[in-house]
N, C-alpha and C positions, 0 to 999 in steps of 0.2 A: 343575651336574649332570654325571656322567659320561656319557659317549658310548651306552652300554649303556641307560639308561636312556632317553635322547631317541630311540634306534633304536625301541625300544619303543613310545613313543607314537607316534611316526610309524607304525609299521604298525597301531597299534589304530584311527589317524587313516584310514588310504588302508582297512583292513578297513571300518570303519565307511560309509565311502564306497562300498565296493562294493555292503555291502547294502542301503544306501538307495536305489538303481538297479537291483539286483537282477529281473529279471522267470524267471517260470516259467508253464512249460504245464500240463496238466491230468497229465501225468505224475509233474513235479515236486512236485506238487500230493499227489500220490497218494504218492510214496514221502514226502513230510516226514507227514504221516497215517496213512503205512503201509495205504493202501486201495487197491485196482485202480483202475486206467482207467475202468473201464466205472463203477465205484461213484462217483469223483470227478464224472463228465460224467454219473449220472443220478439222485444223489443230493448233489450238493453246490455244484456251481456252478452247479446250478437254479436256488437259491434265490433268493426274492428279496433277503433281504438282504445277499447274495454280492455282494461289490466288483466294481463294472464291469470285462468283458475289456476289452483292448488288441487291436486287429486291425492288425499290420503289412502297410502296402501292400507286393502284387508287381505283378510285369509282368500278371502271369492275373487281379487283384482281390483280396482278401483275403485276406491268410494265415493264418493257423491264431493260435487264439483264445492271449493271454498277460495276465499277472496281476501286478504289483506284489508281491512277495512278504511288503514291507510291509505292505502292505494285507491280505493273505491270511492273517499272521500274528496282527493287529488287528484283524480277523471273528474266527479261531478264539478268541481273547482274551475278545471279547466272549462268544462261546457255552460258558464253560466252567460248567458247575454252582456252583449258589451253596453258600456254605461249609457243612456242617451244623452245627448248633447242639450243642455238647454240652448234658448237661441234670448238673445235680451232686447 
């Protein structure tokens, strides 16, 4: 294999890796949706079927709510409309 090539998978490799650790806020949440803040926290991450937050500890107690973007990407997955049926 040329060199060109192995660079290649290596970064498809460390990409892949980023996103599997990936986390995001209800912000993040909001721009990959294209939905406000306010929509994100009072219509979506309600839900019950909404993937568990992540709460990083501070020095003050809780910090602000985070998401697996894995996971967030594998909810919307699930919720997307079923295929229509052509009729012939």
């Amino acid at each position: 294999m040329d060199s060109y090539l192995l660079e290649a998978i290596l970064a498809e490799l460390k990409a892949k890796a980023v996103y599997e650790r990936e986390i995001w806020n209800a912000d993040d949440i909001g721009k990959f949706l294209r939905l406000s803040r306010s929509s994100v926290q009072s219509r979506i991450i309600c839900q019950k079927s909404f993937p568990p937050a992540i709460r990083i500890p501070t020095e003050n107690g809780s910090g602000g709510r985070r998401w697996y973007a894995k996971e967030v990407r594998k909810w919307i997955g699930k919720n997307r409309e079923p295929a229509k049926q052509q009729t012939l």
